[in-house]
TIRO-2110 file (N, C-alpha, C; in Angstrom, 1 decimal):
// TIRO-2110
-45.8, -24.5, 2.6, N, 1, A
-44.5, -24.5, 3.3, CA, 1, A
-43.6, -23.3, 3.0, C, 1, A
-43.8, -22.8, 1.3, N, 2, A
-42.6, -21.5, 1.4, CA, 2, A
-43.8, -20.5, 2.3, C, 2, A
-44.6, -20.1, 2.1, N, 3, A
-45.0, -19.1, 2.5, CA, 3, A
-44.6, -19.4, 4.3, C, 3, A
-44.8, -20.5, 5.0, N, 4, A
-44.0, -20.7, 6.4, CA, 4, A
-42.9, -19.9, 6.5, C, 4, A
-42.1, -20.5, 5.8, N, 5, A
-40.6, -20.1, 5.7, CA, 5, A
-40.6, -18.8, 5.9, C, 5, A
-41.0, -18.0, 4.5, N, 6, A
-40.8, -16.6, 4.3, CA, 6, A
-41.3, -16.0, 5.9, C, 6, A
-42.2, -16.2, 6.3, N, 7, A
-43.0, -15.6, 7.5, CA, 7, A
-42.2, -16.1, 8.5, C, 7, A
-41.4, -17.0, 8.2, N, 8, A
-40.5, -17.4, 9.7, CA, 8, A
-39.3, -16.1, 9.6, C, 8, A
-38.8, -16.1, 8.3, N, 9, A
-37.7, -15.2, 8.0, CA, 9, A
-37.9, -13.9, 8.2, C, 9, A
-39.2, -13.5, 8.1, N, 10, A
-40.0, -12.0, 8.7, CA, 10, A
-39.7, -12.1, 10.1, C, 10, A
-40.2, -13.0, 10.5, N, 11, A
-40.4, -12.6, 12.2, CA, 11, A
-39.0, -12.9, 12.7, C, 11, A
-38.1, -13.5, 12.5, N, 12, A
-36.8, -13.5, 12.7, CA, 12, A
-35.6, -12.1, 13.1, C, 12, A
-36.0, -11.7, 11.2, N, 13, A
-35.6, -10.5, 10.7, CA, 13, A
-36.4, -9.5, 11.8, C, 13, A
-37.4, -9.4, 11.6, N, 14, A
-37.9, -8.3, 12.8, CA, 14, A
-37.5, -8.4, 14.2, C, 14, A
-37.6, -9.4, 14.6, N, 15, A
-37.0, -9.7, 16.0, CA, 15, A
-35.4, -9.4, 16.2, C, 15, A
-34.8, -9.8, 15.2, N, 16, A
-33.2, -9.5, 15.3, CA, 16, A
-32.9, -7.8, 15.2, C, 16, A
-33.2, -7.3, 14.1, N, 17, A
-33.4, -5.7, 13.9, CA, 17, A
-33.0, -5.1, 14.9, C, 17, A
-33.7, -4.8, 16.1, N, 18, A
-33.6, -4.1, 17.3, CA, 18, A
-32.1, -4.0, 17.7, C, 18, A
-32.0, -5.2, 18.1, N, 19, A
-30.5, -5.7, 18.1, CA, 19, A
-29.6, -5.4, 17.2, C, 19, A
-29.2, -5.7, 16.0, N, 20, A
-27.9, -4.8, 15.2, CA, 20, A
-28.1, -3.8, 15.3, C, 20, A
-29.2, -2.8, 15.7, N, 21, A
-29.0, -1.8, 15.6, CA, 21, A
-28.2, -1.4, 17.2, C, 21, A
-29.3, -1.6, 18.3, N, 22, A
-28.5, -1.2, 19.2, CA, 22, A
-27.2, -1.9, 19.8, C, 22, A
-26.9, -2.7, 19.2, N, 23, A
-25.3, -2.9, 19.2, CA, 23, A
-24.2, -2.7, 18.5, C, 23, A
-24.7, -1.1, 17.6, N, 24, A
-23.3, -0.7, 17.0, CA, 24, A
-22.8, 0.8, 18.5, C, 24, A
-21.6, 0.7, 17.5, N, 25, A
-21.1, 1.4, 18.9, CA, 25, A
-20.1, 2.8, 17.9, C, 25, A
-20.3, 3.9, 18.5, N, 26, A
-20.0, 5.3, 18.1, CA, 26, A
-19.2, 5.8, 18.9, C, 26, A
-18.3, 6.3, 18.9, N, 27, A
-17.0, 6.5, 19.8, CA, 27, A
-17.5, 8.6, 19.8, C, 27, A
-17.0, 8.7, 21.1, N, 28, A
-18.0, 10.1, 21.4, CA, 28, A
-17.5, 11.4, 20.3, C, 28, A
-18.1, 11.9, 19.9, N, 29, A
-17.6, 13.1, 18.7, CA, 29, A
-17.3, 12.6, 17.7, C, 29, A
-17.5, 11.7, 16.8, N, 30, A
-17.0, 10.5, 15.4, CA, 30, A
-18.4, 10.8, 14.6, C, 30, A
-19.6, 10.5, 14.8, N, 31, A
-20.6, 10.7, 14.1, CA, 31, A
-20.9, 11.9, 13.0, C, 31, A
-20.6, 13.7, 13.7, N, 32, A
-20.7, 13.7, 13.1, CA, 32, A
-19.9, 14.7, 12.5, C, 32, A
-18.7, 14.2, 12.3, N, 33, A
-17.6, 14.9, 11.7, CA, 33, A
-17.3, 14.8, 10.2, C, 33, A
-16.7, 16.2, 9.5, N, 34, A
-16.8, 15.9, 8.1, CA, 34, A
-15.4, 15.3, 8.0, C, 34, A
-15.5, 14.5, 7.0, N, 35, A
-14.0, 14.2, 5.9, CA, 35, A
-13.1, 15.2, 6.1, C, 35, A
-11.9, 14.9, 6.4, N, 36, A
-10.4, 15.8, 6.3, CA, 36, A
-10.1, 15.9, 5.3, C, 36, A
-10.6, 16.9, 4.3, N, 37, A
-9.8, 17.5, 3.3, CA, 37, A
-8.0, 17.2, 2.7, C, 37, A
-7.5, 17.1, 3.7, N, 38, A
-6.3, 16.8, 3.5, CA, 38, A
-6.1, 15.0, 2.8, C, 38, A
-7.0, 14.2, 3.3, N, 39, A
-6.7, 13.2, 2.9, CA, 39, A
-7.3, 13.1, 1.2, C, 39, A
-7.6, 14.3, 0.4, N, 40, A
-7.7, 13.9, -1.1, CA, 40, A
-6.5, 14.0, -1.3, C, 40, A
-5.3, 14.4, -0.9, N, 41, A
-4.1, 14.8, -1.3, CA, 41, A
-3.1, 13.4, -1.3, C, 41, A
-3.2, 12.4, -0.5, N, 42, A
-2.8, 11.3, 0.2, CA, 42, A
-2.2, 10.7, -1.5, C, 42, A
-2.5, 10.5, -2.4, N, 43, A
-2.2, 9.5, -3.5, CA, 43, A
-2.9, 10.2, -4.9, C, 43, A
-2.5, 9.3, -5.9, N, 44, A
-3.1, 10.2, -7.1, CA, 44, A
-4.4, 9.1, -7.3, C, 44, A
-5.1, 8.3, -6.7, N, 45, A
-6.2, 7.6, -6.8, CA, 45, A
-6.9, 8.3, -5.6, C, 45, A
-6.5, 8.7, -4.8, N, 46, A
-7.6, 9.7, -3.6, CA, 46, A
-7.9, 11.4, -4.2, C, 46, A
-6.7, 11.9, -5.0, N, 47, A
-7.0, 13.2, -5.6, CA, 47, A
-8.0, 13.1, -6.8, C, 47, A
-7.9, 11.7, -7.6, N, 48, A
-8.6, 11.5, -9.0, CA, 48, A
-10.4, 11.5, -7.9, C, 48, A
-10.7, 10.5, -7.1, N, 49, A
-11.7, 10.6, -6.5, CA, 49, A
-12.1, 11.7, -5.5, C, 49, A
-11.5, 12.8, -5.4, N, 50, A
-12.1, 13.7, -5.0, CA, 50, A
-12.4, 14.7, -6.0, C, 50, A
-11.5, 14.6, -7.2, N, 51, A
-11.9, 15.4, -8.4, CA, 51, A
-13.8, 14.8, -8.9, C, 51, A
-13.2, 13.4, -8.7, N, 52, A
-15.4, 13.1, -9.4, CA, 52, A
-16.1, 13.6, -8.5, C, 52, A
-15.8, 13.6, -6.9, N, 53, A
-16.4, 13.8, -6.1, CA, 53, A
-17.1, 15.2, -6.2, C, 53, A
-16.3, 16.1, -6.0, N, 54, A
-16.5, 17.4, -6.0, CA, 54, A
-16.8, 18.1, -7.5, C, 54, A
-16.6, 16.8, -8.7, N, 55, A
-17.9, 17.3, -10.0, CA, 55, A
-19.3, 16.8, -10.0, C, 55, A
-19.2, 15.9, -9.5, N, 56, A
-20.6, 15.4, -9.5, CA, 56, A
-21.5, 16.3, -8.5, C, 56, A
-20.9, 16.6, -7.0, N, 57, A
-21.6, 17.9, -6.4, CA, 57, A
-21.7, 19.3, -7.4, C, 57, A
-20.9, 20.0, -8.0, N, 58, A
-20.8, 20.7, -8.8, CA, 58, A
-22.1, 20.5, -9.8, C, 58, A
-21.7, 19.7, -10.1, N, 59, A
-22.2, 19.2, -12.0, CA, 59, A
-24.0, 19.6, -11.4, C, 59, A
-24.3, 19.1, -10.0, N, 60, A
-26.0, 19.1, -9.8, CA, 60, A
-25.9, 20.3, -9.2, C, 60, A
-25.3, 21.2, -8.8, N, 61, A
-25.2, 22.7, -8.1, CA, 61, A
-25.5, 23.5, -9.7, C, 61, A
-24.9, 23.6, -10.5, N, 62, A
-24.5, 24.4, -12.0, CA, 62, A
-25.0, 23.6, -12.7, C, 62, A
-26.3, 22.1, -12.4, N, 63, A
-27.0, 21.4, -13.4, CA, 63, A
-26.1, 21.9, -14.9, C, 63, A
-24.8, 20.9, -15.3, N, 64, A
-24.1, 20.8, -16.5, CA, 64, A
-24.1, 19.6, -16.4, C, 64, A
-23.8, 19.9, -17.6, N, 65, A
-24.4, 18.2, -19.1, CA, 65, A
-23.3, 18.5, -19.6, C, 65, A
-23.2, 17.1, -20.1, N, 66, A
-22.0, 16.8, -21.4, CA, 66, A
-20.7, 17.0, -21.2, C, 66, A
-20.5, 18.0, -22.2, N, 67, A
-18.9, 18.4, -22.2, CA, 67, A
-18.9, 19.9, -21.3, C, 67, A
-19.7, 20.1, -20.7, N, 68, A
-19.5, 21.3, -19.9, CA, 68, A
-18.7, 20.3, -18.2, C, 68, A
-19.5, 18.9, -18.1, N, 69, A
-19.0, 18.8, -16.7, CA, 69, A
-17.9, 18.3, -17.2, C, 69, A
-17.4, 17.6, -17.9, N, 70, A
-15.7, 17.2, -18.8, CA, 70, A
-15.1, 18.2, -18.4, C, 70, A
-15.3, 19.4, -18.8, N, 71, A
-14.1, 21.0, -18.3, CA, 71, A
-14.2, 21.1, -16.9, C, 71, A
-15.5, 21.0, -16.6, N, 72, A
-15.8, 21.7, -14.8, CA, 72, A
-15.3, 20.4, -14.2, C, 72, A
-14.7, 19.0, -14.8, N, 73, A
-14.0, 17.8, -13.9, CA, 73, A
-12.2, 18.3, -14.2, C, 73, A
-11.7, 18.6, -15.2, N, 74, A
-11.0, 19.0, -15.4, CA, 74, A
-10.5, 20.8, -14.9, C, 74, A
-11.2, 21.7, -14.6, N, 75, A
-10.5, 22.8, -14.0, CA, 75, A
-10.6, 22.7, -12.6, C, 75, A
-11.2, 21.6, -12.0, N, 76, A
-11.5, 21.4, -11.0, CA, 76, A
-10.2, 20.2, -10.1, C, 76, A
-9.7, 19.4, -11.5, N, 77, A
-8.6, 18.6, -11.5, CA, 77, A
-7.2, 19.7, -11.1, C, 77, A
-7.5, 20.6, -11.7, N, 78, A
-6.6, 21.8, -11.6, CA, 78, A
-6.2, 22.6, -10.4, C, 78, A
-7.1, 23.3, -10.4, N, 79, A
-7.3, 23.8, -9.2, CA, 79, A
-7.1, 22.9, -7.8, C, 79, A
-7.6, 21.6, -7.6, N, 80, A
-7.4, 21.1, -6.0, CA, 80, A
-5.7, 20.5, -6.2, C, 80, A
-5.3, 20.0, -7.5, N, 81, A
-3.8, 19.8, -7.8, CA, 81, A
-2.6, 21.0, -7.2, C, 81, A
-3.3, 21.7, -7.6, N, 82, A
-2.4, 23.3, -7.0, CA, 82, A
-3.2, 23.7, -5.7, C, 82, A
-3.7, 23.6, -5.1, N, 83, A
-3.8, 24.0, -4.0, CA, 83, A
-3.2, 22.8, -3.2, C, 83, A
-3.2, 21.5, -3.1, N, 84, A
-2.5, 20.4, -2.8, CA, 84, A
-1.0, 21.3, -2.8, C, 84, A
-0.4, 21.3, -4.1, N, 85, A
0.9, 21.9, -4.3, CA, 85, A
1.0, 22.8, -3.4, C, 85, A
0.3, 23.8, -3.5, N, 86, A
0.3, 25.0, -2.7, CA, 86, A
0.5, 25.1, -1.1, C, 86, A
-0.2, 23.8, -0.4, N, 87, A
-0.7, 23.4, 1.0, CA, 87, A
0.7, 22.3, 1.2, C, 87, A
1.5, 21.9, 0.4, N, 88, A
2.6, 21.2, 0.5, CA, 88, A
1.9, 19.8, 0.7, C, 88, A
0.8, 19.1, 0.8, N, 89, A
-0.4, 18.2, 1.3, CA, 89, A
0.4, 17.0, 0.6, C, 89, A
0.3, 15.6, 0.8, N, 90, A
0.3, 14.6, 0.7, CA, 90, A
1.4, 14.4, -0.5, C, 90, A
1.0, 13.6, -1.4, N, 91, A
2.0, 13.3, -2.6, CA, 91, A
2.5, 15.1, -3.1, C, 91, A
2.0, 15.6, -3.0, N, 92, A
2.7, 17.1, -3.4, CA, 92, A
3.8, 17.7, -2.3, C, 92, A
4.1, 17.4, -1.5, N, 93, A
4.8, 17.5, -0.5, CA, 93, A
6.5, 17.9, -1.3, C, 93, A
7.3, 19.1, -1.3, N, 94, A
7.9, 19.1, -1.5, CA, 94, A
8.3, 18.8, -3.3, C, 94, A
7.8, 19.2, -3.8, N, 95, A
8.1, 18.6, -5.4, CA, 95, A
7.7, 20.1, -6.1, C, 95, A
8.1, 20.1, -7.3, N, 96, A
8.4, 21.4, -8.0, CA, 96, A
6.6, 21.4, -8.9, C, 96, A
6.3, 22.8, -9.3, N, 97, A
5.2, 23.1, -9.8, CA, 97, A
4.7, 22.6, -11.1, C, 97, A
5.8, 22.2, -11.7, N, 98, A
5.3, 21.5, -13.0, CA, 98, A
5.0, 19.9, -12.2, C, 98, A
5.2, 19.7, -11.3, N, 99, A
4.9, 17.9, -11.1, CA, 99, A
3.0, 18.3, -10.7, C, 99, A
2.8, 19.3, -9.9, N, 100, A
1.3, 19.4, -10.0, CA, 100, A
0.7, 19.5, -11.0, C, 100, A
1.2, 20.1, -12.1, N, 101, A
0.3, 19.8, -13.6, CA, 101, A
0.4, 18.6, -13.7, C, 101, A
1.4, 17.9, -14.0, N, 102, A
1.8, 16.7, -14.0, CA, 102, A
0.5, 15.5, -13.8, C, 102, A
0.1, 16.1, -12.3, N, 103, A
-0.5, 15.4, -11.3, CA, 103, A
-2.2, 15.6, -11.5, C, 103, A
-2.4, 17.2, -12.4, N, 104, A
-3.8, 17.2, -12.0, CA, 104, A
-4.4, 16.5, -13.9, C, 104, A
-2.9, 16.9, -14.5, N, 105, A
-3.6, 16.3, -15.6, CA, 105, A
-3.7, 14.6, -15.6, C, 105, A
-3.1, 14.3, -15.2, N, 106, A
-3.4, 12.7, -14.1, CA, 106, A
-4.6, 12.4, -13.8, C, 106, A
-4.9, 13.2, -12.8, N, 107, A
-6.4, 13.0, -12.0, CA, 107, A
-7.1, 13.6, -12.8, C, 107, A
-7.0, 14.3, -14.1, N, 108, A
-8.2, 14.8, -15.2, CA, 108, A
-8.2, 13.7, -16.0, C, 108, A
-7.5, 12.6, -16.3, N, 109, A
-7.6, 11.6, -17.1, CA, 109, A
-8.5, 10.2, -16.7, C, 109, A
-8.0, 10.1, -15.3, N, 110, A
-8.4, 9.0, -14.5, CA, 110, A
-9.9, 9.3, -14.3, C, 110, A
-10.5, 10.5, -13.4, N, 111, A
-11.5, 11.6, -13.3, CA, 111, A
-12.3, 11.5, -14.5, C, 111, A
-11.9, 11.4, -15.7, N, 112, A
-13.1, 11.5, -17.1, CA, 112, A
-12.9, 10.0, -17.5, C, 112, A
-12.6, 9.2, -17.0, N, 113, A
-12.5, 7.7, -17.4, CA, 113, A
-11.5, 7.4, -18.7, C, 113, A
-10.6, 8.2, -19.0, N, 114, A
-10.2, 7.9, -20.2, CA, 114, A
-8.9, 6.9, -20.2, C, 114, A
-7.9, 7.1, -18.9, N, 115, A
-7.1, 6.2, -18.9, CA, 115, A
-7.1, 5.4, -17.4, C, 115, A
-6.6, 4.6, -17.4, N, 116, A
-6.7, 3.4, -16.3, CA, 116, A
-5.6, 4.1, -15.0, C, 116, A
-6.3, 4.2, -14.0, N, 117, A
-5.4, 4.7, -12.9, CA, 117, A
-4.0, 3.9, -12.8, C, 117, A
-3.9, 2.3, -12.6, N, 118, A
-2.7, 1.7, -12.4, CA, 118, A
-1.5, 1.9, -14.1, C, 118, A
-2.1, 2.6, -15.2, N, 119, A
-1.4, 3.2, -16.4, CA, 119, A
-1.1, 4.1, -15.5, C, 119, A
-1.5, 5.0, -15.2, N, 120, A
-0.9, 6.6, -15.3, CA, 120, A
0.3, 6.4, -13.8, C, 120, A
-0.2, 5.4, -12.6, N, 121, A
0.8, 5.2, -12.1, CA, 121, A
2.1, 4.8, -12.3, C, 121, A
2.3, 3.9, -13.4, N, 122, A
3.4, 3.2, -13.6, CA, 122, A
4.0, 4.2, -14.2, C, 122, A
3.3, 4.9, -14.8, N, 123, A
4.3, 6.1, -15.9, CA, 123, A
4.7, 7.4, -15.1, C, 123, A
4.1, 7.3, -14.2, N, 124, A
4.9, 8.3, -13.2, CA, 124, A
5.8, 7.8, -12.3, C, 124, A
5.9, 6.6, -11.9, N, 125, A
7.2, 6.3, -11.5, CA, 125, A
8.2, 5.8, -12.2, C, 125, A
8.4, 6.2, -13.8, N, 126, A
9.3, 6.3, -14.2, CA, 126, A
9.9, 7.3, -14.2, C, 126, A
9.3, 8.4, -14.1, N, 127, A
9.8, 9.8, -14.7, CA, 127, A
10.0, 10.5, -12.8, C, 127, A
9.2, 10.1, -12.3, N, 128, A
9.0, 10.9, -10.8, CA, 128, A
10.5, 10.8, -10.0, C, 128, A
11.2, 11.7, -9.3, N, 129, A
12.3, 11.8, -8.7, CA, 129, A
12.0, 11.0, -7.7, C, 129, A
12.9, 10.1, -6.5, N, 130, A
12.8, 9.5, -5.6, CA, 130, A
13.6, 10.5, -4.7, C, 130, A
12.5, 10.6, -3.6, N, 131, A
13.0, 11.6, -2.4, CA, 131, A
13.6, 11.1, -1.4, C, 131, A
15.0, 12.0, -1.0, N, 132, A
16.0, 11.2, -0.4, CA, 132, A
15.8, 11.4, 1.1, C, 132, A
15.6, 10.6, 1.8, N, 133, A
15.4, 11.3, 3.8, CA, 133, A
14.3, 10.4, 3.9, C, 133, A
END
């Protein structure tokens, strides 16, 4: 009787397949478009995840181990922090040069696992100016 079953669930599964596939639906030019860069800027939990993002690509590009990809997650925290600043982008929008240190040493904390993203938020909205308009 299981072996029925299982073989009923095969031929099911196979028969259905066809179907979910050709009934998803792709809106024309959506396929194969890359990610907007702009949206790692959006929040300091989308900048911390583009920081792992773009070390873990790195890290297998420059094959680094250890405490080499810790620095290359961290100058890399750096660097997309200030160019955010630089591009006026998302949460950097308008805010003075030290809030991007602020911000990348942020996403270099969250980025190497050392402190809990909803910590680092709460402590920047004590200190963070509220913008008026």
């Amino acid at each position: 009787m299981k072996n029925f079953i299982r073989l009923l669930m095969v031929l099911l599964t196979a028969l259905m397949l066809p179907v979910m596939v050709f009934a998803q639906e792709v809106a024309a030019g959506v396929a194969n478009v890359l990610p907007d860069p702009s949206t790692w800027f959006l929040s300091l939990a989308a900048l911390a995840g583009a920081v792992m993002t773009v070390t873990q690509w790195l890290k297998n590009v420059l094959e680094s181990k250890g405490i080499q990809t810790k620095l290359l997650s961290w100058l890399i925290a750096v660097i997309l922090a200030f160019v955010g600043w630089f591009l006026e982008l998302g949460i950097f929008a308008g805010l003075e040069w030290y809030w991007a240190a602020i911000y990348a040493l942020s996403a270099g904390l969250v980025a190497n696992s050392i402190v809990d993203l909803n910590l680092i938020q709460g402590i920047l909205k004590l200190f963070k100016p509220e913008k008026n308009g």
